[in-house]
DRENMIVO-199359 format. One line per 8 residues: number of its first residue (from 1); for each residue x, z negated, y negated of C-alpha. Coordinates in pm, whole numbers, plus 50000, padded with zeros to 5 digits. Layout:
BEGIN
NUM = X/Z/Y; ...
! end
This chain:
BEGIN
1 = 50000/50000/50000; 50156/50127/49660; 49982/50076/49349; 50126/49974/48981; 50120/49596/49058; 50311/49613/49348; 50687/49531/49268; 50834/49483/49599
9 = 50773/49694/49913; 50877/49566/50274; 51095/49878/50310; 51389/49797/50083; 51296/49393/50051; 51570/49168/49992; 51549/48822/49986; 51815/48763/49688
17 = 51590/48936/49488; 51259/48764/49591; 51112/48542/49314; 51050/48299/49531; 51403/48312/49674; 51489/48246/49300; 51256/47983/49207; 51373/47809/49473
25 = 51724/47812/49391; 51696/47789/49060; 51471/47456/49122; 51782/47343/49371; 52049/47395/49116; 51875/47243/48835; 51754/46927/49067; 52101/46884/49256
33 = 52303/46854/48870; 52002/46635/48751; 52056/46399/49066; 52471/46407/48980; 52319/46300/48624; 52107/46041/48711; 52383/45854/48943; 52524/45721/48607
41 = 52167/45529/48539; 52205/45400/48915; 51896/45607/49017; 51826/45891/49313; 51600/46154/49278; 51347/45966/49448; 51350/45665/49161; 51409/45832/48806
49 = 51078/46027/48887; 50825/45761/48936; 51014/45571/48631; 50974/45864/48391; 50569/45891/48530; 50534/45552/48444; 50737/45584/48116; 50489/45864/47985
57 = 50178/45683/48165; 50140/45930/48421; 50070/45679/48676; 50008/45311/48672; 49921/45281/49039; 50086/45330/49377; 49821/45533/49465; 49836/45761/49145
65 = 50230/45761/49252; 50150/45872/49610; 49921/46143/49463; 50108/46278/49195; 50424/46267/49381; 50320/46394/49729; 50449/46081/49893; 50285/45908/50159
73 = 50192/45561/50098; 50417/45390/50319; 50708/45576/50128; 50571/45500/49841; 50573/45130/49917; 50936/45172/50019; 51031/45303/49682; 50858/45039/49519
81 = 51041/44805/49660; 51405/44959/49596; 51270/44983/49240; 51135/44623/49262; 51509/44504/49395; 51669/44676/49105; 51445/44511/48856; 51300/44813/48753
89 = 50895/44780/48805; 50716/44485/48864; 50349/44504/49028; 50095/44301/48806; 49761/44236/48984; 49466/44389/48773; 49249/44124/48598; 48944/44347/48573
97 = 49029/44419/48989; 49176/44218/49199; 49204/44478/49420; 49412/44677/49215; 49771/44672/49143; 49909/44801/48879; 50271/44911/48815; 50466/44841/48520
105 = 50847/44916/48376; 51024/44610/48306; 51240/44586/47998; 51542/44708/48217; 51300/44983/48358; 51197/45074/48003; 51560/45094/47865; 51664/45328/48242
113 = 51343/45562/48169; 51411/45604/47834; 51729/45776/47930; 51569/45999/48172; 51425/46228/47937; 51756/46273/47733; 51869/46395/48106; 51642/46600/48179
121 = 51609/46760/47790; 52022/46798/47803; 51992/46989/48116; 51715/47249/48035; 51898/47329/47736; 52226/47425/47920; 52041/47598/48152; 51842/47801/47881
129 = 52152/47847/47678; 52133/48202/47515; 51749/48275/47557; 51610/48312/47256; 51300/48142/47117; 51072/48430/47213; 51268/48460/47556; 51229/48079/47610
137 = 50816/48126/47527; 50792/48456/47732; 50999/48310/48066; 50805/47967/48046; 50476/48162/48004; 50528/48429/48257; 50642/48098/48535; 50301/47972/48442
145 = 50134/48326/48529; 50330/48287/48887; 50245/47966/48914; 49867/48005/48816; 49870/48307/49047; 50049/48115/49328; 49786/47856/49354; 49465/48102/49362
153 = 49650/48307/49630; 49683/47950/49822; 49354/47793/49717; 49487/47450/49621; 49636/47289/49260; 49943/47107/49406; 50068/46906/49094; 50357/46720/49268
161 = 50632/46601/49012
! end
């Protein structure tokens, strides 16, 4: 099948040039040097996310941390506690719900997270050094496009951080 929207055809396919093939190693590049980053705050790749969710109130519960982060609940609990340990998060029982418990940053956690985004911000910028404003706009917009088009193909919003 040939038509104007198709831009790659089984017959000279090659995975180097697939843009899923470079998604994904772009996403593995960028995430390995963000892990060699975070070392120097003490964190793995598993911790500086649910500290900058918390940080920007993404989350306030384990189970919006399971949910948001694909993680099952018993590795979530796991995490928790590493992040517990370090003095990080501290779980505060809900006063409207006893059921509930919510998660909060301690002052060391606020002080870690608040260095997570200066991370993360330094890195993007390296790794969009020389696009232009317009390129910067166009290549973030188009990557929405994919991934807009990505999830109706697959019939499901994953939103894991």
């Amino acid at each position: 099948m040939t038509d104007l929207h198709s831009f790659y055809h089984a017959e000279n396919y090659q995975v180097e040039s697939g843009i899923g093939y470079l998604v994904k190693q772009l996403a593995q590049t960028v995430g390995k040097e963000l892990d060699r980053r975070m070392v120097d705050l003490g964190l793995t790749d598993a911790q500086w996310k649910p500290l900058l969710l918390l940080q920007q109130g993404g989350c306030t519960t384990a189970v919006d941390l399971s949910r948001i982060a694909c993680h099952d609940a018993g590795s979530v609990t796991r995490l928790l506690d590493r992040l517990e340990a370090k003095g990080l998060v501290q779980r505060v029982r809900s006063a409207e719900d006893r059921r509930v418990v919510n998660l909060e940053l301690t002052d060391e956690g606020k002080k870690i997270a608040a260095q997570v985004p200066e991370i993360i911000v330094e890195l993007a910028n390296e790794v969009l050094k020389g696009f232009s404003q317009d390129e910067f706009e166009q290549f973030t917009n188009l990557l929405k496009r994919a991934l807009t088009n990505a999830r109706a193909v697959s019939e499901g919003d994953i939103t894991c951080a």
